[in-house]
VEXDREN-765510 format. One line per 10 residues: number of its first residue (from 1); their letters; for each residue x, y negated, z of C-alpha. Coordinates in pm, 1 decimal, decimal comma, always signed. Layout:
BEGIN
NUM = a = X:Y:Z; ... $
//
This chain:
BEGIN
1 = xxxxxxxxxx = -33,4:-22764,6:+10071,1; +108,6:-22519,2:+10291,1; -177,0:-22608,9:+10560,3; -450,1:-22569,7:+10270,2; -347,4:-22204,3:+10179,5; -353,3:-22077,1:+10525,0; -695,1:-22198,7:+10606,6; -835,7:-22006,0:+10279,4; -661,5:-21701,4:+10380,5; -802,4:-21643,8:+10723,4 $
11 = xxxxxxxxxx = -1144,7:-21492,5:+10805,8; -1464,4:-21659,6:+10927,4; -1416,4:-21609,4:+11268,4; -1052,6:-21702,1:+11288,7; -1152,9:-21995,9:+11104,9; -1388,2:-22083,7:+11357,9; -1065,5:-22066,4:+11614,0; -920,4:-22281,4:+11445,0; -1180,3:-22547,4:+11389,5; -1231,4:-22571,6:+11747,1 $
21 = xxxxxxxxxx = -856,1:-22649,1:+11818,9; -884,7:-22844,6:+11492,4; -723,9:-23168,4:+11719,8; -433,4:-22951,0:+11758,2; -349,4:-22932,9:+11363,4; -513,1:-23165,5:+11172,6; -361,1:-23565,5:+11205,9; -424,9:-23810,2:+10943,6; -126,2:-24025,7:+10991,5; +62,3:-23686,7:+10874,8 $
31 = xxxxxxxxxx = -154,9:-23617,8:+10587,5; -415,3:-23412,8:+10769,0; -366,7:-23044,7:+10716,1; -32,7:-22963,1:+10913,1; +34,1:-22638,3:+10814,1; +355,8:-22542,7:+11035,8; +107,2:-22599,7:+11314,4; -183,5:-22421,8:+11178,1; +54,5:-22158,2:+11158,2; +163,4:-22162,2:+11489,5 $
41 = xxxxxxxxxx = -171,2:-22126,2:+11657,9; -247,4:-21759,9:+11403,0; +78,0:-21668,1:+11583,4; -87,4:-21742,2:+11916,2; -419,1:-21609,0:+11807,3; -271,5:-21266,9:+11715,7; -80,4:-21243,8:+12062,4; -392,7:-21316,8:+12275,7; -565,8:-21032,8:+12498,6; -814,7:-20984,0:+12737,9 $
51 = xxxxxxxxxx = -731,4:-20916,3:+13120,0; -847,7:-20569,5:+13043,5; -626,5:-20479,7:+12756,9; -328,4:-20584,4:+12936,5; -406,4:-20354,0:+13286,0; -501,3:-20075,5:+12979,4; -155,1:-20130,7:+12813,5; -13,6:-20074,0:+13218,4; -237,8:-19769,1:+13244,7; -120,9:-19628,1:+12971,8 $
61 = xxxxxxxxxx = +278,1:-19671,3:+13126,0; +164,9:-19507,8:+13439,2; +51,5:-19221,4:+13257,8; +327,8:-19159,6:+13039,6; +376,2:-18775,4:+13055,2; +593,4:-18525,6:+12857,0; +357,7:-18295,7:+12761,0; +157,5:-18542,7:+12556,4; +453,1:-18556,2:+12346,2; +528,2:-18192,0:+12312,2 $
71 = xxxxxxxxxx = +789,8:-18235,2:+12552,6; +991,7:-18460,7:+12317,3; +1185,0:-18698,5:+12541,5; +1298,0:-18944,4:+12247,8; +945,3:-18981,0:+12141,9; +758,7:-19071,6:+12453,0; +1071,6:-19335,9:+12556,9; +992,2:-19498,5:+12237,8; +630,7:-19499,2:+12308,3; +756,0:-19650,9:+12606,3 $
81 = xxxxxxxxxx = +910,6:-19916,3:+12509,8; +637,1:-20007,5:+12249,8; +406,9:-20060,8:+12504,1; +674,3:-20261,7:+12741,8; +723,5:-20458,8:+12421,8; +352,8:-20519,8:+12385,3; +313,5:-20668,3:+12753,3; +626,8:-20894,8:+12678,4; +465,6:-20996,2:+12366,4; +178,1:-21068,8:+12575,7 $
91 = xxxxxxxxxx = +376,2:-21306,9:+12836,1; +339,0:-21026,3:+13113,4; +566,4:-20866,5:+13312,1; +580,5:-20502,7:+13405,0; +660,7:-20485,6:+13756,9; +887,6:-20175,2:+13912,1; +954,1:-20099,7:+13595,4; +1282,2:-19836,7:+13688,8; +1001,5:-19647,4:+13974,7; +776,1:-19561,7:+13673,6 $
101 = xxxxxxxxxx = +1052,3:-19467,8:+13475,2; +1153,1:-19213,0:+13678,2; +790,4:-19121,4:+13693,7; +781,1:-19057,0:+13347,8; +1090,1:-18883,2:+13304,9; +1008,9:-18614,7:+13569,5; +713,6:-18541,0:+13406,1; +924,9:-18259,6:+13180,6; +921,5:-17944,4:+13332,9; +1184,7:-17784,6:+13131,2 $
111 = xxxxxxxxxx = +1519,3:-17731,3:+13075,2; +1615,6:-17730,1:+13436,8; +1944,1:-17875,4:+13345,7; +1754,5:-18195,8:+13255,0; +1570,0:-18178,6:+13537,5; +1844,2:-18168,3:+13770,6; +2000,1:-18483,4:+13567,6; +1723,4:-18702,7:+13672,9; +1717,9:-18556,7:+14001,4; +2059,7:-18651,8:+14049,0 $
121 = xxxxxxxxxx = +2015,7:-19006,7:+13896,2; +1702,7:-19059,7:+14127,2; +1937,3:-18965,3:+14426,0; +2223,4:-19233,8:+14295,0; +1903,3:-19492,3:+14326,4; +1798,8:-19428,0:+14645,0; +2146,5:-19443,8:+14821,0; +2194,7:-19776,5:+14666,8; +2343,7:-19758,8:+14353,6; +2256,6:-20050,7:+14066,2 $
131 = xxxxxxxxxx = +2099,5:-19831,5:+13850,2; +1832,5:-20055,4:+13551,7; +1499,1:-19877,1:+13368,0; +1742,8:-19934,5:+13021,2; +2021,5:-19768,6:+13174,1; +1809,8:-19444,4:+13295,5; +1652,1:-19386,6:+12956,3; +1963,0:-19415,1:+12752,4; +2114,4:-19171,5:+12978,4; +1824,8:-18920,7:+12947,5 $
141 = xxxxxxxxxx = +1800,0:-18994,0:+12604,9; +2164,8:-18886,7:+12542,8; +2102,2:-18567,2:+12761,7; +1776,2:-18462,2:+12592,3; +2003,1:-18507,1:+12225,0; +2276,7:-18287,0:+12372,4; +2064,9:-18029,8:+12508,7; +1886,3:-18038,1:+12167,8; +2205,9:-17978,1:+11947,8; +2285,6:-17742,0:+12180,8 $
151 = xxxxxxxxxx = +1930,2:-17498,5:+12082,6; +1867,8:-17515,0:+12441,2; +1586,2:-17775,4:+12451,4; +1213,2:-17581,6:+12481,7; +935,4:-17786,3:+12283,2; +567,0:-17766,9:+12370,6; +376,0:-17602,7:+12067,0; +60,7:-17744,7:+11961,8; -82,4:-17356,1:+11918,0; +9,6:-17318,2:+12282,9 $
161 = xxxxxxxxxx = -142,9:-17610,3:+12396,1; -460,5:-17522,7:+12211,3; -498,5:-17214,6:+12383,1; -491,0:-17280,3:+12664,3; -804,4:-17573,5:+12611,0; -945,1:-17241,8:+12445,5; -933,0:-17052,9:+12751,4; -1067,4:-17309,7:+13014,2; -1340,1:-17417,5:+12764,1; -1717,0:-17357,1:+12971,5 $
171 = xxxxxxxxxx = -1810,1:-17210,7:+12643,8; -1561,5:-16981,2:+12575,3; -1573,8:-16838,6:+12975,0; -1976,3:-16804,3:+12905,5; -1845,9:-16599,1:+12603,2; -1609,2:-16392,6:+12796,8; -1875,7:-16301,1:+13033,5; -2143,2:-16251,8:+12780,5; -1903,4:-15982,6:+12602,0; -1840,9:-15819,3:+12958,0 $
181 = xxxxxxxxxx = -2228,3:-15768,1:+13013,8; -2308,2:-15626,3:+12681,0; -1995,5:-15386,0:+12668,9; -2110,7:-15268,4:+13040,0; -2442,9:-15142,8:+12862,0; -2291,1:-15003,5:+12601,9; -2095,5:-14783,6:+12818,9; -2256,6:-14703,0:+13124,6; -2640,7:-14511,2:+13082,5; -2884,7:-14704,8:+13305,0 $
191 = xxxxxxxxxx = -2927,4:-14610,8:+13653,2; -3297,3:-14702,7:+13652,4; -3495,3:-14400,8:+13764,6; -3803,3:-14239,2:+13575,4; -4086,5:-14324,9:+13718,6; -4233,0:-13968,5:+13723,7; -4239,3:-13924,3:+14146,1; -4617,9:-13979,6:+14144,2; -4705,6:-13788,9:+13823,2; -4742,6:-13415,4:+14049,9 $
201 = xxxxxxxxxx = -5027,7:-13615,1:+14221,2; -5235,5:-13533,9:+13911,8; -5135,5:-13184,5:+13810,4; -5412,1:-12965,3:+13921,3; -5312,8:-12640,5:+14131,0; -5330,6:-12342,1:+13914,8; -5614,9:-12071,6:+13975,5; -5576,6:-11898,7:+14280,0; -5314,2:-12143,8:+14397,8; -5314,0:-12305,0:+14763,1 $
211 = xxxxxxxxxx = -5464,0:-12638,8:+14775,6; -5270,0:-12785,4:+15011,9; -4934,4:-12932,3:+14938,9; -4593,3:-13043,7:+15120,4; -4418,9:-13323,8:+14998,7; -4130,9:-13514,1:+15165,5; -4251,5:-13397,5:+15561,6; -4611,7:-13501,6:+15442,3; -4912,0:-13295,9:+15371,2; -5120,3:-13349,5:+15077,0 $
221 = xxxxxxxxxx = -5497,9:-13177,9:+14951,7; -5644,2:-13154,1:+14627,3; -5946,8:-13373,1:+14640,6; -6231,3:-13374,0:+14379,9; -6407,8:-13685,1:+14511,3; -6596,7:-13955,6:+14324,4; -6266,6:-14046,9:+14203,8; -5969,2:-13916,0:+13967,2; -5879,3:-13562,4:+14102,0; -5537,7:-13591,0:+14266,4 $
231 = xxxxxxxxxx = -5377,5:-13481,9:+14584,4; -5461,2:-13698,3:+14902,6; -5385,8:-13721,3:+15217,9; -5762,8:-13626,9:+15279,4; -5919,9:-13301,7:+15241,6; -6211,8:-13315,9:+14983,9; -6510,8:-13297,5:+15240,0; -6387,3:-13564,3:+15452,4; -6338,3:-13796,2:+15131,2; -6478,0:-14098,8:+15172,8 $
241 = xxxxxxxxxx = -6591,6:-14102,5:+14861,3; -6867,6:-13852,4:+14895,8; -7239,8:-13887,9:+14829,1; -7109,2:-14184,8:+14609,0; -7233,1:-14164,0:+14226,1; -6972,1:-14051,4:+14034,1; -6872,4:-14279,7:+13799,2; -6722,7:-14191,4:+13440,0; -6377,1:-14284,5:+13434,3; -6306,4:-14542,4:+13207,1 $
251 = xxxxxxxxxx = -5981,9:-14577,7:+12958,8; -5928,0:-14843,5:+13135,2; -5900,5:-14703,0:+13544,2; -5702,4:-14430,7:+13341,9; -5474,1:-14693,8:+13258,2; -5394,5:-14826,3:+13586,2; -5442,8:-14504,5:+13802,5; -5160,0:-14299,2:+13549,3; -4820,0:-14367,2:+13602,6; -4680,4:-14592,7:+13325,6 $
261 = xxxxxxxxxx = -4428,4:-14434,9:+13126,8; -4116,8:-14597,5:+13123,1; -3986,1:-14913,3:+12853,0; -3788,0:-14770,6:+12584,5; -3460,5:-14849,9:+12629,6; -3318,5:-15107,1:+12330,5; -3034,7:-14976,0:+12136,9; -2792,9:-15159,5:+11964,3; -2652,5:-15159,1:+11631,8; -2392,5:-14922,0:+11582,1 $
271 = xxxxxxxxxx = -2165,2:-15233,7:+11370,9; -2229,9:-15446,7:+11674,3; -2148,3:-15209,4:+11945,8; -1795,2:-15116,0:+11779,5; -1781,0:-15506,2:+11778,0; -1861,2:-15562,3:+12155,5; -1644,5:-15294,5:+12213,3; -1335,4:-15412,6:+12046,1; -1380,8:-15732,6:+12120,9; -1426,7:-15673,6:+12511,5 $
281 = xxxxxxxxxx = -1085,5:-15470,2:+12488,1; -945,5:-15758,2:+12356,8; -1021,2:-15996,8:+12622,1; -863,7:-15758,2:+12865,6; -533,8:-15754,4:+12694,9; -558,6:-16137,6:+12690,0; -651,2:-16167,3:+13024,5; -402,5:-15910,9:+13168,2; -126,8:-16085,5:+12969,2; -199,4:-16418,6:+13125,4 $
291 = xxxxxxxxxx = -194,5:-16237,2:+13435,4; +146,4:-16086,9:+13406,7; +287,7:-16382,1:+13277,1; +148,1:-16608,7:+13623,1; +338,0:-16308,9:+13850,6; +648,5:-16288,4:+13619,4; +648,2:-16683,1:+13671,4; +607,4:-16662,6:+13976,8; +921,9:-16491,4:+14038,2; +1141,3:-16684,4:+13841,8 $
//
């Protein structure tokens, strides 16, 4: 009976498992369906892995770090020993298993007082003493609950931790930079000259003015050539446009010979500017916080 309620209980592909190791269960001398057996092999089912989830399950040991846990000790040594558990479970066998404990204890950075009790436990280890992986954890499990009571254990924050993902996002640096650039034109004018230097080529000397002209070391004549009158480097008679037929000027050789006045400048929204503006001061604070708080550090 028992036999006939587990086999209509498990899925399709479990009972497919099952019908393939069907010689293991099923004996007609014993009535056919054993069920204590059938039940044996879901146990066996249920604790089988692949080769690659049991190295993962490792990987994951290795890795074990404090921070992950918001520097809770307690938590991450019972994540620890759910995964030891798991490989057990698994008939494997997690090899140097006090070196990787140690590994994963050091990983807190703070209280130095814990520190310093690890420290001195590793030390004990290496000049011989008969220290075990269960021993070590109990021990900093006791000191991370003392220093706890005690208000002198430091957690991680989440908001902490987020910010600082914030702030070494690509995005939010190409934002940073982006703010910089537009808050720089906001405040500084633009240091592109007119472009006016040639337009006294085409402003014809006055009546009874000279026309010769200096300019920059250089000498320059009006010239009235079969071309736009303008000051040359030529006189007019030895233009070499002479005895040419003058052609009308066209809009269009207007166009190219006159100087092009310069693009208007784009000015932004008054809103927006404040915005920039604000915004950009903010970044500096942030960024000159983070910088005083790397020297203060640094001192410590």
């Amino acid at each position: 009976m028992m036999g006939v309620c587990l086999l209509n209980s498990v899925s399709p592909s479990v009972s497919q498992h099952l019908e393939a190791d069907k010689d293991k269960w099923f004996f007609t001398n014993r009535g056919g369906k054993d069920g204590l057996l059938i039940f044996k092999l879901l146990m066996q089912y249920s604790l089988q892995t692949t080769r690659y989830g049991t190295e993962t399950t490792k990987e994951k040991l290795h890795t074990l770090n404090a921070k992950d846990f918001n520097n809770n000790v307690e938590t991450m040594l019972l994540q620890r020993k759910t995964l030891i558990n798991d490989l057990q479970a698994q008939g494997e066998i997690f090899s140097d298993d006090l070196f990787w404990a140690f590994k994963c204890l050091e990983t807190v950075e703070n209280p130095a007082s814990f520190k310093c009790c690890i420290e001195d436990k590793k030390t004990e280890w290496e000049e011989g003493a008969d220290i075990s992986a269960l021993e070590l954890c109990k021990a900093a499990q006791t000191k991370y609950k003392n220093l706890f009571e005690a208000g002198k254990w430091k957690f991680t924050t989440a908001a902490s931790t987020n910010e600082t993902k914030e702030k070494e996002d690509p995005k939010f640096i190409a934002l940073v930079a982006a703010v910089k650039e537009l808050s720089k034109q906001i405040t500084q004018p633009s240091t592109k000259p007119d472009n006016q230097k040639n337009q006294w080529k085409y402003e014809a000397p006055t009546a009874g003015a000279p026309l010769e002209k200096q300019v920059n070391g250089k000498t320059f004549w009006w010239c009235t050539g079969n071309h736009k009158p303008m000051f040359c480097r030529h006189k007019s008679q030895d233009c070499k446009e002479q005895g040419k037929t003058k052609q009308p000027f066209s809009d269009a050789e207007d166009k190219e010979t006159k100087p092009k006045p310069p693009a208007p400048k784009l000015k932004l929204n008054n809103n927006l500017a404040t915005a920039l503006a604000t915004l950009n001061g903010v970044l500096k604070k942030s960024t000159n916080s983070d910088q005083e708080d790397a020297s203060v550090s640094d001192f410590q």
